[in-house]
N, CA, C and O atoms as a CHARMM CRD file, in Angstrom:
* protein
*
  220
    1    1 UNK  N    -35.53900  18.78500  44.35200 PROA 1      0.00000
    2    1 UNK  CA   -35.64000  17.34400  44.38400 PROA 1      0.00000
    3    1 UNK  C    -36.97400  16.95500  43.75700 PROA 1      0.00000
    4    1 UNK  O    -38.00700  17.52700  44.10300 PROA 1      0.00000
    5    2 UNK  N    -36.96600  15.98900  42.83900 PROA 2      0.00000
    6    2 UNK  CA   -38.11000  15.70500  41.89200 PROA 2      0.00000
    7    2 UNK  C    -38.96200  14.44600  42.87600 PROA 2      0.00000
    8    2 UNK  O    -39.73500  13.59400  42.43700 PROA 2      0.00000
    9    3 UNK  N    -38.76700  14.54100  43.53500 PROA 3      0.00000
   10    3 UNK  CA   -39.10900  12.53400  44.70900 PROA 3      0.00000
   11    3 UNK  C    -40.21900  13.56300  45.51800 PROA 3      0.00000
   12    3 UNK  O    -40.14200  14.64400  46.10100 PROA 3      0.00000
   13    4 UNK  N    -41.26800  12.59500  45.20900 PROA 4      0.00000
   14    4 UNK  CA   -42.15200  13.08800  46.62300 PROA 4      0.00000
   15    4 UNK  C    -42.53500  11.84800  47.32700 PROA 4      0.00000
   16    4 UNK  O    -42.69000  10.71200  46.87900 PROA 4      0.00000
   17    5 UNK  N    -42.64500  12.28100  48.44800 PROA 5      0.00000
   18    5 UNK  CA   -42.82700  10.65600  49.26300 PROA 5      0.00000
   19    5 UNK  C    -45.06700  11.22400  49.26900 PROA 5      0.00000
   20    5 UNK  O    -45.82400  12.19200  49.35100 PROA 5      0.00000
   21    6 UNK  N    -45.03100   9.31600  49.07600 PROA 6      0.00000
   22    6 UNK  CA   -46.72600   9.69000  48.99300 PROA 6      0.00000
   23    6 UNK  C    -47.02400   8.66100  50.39700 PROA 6      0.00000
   24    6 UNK  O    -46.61100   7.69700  51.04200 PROA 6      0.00000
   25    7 UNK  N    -48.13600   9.76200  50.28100 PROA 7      0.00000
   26    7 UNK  CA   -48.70600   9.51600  51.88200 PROA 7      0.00000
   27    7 UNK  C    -50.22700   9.25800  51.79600 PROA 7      0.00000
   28    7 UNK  O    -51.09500  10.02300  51.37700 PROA 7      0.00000
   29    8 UNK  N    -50.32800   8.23300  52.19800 PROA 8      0.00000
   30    8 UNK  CA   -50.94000   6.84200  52.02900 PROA 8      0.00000
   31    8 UNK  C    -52.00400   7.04000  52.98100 PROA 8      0.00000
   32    8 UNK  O    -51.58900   6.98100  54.13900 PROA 8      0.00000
   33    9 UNK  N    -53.34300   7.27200  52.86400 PROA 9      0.00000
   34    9 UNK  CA   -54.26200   7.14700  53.64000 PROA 9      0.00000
   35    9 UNK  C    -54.74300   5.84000  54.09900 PROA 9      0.00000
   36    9 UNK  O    -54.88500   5.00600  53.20500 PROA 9      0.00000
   37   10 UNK  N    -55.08400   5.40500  55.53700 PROA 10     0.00000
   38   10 UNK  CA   -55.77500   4.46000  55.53500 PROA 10     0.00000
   39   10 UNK  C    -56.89500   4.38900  56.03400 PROA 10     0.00000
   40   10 UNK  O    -57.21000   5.35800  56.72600 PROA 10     0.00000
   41   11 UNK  N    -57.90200   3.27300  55.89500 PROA 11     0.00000
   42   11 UNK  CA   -59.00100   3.47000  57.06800 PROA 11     0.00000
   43   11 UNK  C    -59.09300   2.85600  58.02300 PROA 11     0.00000
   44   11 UNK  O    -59.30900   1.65600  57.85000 PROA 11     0.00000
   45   12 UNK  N    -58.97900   3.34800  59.43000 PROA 12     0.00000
   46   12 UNK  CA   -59.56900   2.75600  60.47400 PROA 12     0.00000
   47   12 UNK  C    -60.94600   2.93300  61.29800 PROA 12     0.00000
   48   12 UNK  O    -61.79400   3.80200  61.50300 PROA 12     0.00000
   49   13 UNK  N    -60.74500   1.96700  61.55200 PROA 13     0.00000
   50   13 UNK  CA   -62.37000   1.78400  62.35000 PROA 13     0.00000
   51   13 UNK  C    -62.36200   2.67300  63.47700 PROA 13     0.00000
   52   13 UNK  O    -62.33100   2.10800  64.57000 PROA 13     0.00000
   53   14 UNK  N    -62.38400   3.95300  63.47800 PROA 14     0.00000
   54   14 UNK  CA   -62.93500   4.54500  64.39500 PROA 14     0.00000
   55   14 UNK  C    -63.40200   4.46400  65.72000 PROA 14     0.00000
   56   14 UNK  O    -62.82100   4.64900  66.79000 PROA 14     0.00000
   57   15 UNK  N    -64.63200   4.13400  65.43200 PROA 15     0.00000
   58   15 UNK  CA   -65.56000   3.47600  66.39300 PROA 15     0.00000
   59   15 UNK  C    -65.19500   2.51700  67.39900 PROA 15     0.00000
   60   15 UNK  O    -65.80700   2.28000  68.44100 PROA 15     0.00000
   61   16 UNK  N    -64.15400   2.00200  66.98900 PROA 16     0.00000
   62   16 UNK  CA   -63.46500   0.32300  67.83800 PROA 16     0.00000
   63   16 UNK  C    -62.63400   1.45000  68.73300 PROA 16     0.00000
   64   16 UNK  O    -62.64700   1.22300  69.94200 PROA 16     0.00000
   65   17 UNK  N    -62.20000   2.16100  68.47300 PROA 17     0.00000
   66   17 UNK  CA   -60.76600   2.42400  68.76300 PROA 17     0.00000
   67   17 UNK  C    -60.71000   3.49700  69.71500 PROA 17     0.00000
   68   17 UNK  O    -59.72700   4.20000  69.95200 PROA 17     0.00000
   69   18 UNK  N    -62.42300   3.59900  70.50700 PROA 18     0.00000
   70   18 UNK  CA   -62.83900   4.57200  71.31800 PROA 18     0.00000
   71   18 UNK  C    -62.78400   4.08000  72.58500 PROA 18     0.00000
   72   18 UNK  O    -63.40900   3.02000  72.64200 PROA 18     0.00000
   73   19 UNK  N    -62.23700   4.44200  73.76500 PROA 19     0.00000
   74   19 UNK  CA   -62.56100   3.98100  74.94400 PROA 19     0.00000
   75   19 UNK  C    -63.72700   3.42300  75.46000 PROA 19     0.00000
   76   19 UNK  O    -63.82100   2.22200  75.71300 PROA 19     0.00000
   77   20 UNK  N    -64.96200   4.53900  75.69500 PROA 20     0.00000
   78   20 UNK  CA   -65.85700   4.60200  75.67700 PROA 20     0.00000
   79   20 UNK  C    -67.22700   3.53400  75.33100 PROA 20     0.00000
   80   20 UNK  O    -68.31100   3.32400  75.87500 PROA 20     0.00000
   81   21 UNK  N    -66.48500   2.98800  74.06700 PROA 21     0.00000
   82   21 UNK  CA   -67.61500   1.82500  73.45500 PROA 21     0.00000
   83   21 UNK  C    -66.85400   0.42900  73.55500 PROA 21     0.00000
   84   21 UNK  O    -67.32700  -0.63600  73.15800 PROA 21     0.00000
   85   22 UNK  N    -65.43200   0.61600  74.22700 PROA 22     0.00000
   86   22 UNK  CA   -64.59600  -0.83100  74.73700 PROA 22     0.00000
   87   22 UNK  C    -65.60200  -0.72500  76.17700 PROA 22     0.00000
   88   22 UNK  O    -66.14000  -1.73600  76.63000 PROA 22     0.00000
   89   23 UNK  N    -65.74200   0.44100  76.72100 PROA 23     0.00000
   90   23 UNK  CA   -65.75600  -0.13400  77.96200 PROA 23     0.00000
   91   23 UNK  C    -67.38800   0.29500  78.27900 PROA 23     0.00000
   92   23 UNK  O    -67.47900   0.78700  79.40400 PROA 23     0.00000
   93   24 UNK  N    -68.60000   0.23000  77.60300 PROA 24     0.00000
   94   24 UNK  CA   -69.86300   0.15900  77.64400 PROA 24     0.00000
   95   24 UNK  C    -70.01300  -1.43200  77.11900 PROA 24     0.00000
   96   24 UNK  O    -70.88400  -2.15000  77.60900 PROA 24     0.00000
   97   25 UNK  N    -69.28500  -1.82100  76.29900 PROA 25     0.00000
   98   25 UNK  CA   -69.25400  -3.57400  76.05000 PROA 25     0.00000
   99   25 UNK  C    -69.42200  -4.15200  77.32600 PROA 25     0.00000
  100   25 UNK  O    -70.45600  -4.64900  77.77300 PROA 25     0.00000
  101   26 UNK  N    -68.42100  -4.05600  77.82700 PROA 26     0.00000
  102   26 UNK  CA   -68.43100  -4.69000  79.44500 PROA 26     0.00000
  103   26 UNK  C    -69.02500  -4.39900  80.12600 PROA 26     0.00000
  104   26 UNK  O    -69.28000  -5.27500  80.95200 PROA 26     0.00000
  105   27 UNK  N    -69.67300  -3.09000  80.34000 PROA 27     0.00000
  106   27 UNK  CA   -70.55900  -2.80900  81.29600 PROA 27     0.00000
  107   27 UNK  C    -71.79600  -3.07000  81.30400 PROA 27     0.00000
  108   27 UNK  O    -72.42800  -3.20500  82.35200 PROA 27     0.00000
  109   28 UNK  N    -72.36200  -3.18800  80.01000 PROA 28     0.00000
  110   28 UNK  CA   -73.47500  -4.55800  79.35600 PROA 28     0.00000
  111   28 UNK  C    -73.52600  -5.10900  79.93900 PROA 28     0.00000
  112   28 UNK  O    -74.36000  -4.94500  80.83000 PROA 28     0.00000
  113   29 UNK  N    -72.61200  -6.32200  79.93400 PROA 29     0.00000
  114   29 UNK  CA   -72.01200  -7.42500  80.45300 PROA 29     0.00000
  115   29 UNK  C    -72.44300  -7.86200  81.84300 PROA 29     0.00000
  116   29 UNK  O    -72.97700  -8.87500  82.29200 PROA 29     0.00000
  117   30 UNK  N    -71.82300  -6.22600  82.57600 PROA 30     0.00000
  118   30 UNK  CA   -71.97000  -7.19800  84.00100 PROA 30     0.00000
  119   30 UNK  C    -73.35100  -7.44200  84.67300 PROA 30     0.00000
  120   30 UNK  O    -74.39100  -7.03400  84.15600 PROA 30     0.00000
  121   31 UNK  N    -73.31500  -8.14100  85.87600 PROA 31     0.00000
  122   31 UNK  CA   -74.63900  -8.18700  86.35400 PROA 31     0.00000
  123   31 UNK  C    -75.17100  -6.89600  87.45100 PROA 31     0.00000
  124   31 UNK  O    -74.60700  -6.15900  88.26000 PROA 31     0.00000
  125   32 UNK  N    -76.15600  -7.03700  87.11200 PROA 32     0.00000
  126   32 UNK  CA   -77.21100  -5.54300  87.60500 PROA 32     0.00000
  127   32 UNK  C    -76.50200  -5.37400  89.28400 PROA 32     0.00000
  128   32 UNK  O    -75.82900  -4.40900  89.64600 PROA 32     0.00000
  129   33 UNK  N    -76.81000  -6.40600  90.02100 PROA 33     0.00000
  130   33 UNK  CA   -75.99800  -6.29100  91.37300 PROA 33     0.00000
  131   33 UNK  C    -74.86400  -5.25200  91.60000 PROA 33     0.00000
  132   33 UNK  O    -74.73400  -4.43300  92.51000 PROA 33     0.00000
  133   34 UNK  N    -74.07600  -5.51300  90.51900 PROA 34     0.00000
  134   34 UNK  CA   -72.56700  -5.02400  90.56200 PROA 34     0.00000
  135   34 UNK  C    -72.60100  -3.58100  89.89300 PROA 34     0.00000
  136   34 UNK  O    -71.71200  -2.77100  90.15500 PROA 34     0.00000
  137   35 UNK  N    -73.39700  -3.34600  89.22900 PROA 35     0.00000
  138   35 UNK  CA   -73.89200  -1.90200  88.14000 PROA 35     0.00000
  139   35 UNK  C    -74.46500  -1.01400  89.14300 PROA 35     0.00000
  140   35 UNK  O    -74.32400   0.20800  89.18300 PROA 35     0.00000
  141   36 UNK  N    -75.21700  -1.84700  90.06100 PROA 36     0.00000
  142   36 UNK  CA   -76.08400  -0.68900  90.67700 PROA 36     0.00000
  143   36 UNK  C    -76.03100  -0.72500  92.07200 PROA 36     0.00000
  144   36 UNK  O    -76.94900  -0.37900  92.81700 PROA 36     0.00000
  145   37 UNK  N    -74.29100  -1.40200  92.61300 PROA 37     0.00000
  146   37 UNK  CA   -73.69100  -0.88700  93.89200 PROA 37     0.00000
  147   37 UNK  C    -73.99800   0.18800  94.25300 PROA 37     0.00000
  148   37 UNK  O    -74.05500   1.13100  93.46500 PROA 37     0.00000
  149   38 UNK  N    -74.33400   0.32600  95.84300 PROA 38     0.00000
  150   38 UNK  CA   -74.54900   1.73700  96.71500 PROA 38     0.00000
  151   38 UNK  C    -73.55100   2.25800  97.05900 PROA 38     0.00000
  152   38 UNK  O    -73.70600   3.21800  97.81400 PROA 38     0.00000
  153   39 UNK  N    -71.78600   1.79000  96.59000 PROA 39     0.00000
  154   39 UNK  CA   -70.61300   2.88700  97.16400 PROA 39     0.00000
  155   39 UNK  C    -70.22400   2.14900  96.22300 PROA 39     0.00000
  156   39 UNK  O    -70.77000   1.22800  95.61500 PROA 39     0.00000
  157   40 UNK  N    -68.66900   2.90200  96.11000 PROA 40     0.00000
  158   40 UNK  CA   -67.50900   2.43500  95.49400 PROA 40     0.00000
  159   40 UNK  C    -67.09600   0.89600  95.71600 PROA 40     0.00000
  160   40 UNK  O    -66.92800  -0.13400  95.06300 PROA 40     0.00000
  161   41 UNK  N    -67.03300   1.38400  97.08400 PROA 41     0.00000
  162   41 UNK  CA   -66.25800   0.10900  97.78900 PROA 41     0.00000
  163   41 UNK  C    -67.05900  -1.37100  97.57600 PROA 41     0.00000
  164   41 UNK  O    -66.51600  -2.46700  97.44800 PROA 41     0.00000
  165   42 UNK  N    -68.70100  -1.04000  97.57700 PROA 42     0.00000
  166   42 UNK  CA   -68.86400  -2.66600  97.52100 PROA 42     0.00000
  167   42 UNK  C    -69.00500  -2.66100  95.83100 PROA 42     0.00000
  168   42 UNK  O    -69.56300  -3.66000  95.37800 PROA 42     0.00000
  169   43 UNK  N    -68.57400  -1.67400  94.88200 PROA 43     0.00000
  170   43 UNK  CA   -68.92600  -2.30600  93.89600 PROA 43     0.00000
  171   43 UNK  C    -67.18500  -2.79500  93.46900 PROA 43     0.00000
  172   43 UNK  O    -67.04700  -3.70600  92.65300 PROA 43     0.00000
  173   44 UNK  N    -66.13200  -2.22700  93.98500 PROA 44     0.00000
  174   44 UNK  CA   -64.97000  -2.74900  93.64800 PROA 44     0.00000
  175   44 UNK  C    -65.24400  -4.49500  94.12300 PROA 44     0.00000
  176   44 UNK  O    -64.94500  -5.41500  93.36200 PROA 44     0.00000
  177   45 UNK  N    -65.93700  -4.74200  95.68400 PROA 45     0.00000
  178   45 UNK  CA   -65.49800  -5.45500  95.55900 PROA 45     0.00000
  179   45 UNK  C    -66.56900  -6.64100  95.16300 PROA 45     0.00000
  180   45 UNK  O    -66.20000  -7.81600  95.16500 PROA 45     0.00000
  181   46 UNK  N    -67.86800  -6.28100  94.83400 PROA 46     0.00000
  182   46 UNK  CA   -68.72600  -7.25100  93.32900 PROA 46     0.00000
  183   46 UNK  C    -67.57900  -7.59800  92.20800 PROA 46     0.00000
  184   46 UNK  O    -67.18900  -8.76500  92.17300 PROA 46     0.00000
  185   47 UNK  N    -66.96500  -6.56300  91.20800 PROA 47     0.00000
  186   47 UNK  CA   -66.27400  -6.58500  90.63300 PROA 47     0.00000
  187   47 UNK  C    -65.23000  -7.57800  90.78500 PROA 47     0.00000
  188   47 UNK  O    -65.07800  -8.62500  90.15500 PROA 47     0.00000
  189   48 UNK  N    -64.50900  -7.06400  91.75700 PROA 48     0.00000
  190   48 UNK  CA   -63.69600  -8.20900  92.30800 PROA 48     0.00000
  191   48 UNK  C    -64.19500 -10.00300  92.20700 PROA 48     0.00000
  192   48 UNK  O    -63.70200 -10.88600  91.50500 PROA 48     0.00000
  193   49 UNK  N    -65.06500 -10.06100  92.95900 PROA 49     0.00000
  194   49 UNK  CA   -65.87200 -11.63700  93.09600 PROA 49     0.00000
  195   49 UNK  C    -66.80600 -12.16600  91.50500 PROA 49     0.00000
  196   49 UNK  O    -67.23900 -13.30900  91.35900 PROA 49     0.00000
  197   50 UNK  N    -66.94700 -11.12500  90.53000 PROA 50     0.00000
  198   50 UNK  CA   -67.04000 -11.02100  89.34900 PROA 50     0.00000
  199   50 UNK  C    -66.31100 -11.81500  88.38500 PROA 50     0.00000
  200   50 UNK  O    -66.62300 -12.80000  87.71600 PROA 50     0.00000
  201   51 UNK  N    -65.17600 -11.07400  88.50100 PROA 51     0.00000
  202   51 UNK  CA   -63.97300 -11.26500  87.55100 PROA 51     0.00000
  203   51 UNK  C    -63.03400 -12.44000  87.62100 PROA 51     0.00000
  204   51 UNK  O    -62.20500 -12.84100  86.80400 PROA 51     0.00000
  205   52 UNK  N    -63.51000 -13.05800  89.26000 PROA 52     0.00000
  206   52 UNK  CA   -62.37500 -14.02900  89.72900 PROA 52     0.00000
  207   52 UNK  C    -63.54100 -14.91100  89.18400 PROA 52     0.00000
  208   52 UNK  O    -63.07100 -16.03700  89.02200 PROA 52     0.00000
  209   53 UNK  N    -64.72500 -14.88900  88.86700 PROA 53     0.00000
  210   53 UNK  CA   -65.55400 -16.09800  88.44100 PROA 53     0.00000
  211   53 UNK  C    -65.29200 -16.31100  86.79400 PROA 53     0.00000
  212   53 UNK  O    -65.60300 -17.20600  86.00700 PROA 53     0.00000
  213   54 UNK  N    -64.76900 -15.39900  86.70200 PROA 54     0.00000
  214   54 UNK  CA   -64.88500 -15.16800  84.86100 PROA 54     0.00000
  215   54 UNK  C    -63.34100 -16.53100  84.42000 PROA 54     0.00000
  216   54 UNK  O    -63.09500 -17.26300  83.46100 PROA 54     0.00000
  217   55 UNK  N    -62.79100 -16.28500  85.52800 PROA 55     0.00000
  218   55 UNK  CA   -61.19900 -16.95900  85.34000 PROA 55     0.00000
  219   55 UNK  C    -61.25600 -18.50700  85.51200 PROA 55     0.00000
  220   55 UNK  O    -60.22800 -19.17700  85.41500 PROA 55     0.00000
């Protein structure tokens, strides 16, 4: 068969497309209070009282 299928490079942005630097954006973001919770639990629920302010 004389047909070749061509295969098409593209570029993507890399960098965007990393977990990691989606979710250091936000963690920028939040306020120090909520970053530098002493357990899980009260930082879920900073987070929580956070996010419902954002809305």
């Amino acid at each position: 068969n004389g047909s070749k299928l061509e295969h098409r490079r593209f570029h993507v942005n890399i960098r965007k497309s990393f977990f990691t630097v989606s979710v250091t954006e936000h963690w920028t973001r939040l306020p120090r209070e909520v970053v530098e919770s002493p357990s899980l639990e009260t930082f879920k629920t900073l987070l929580d009282a956070f996010l419902c302010d954002l809305v």
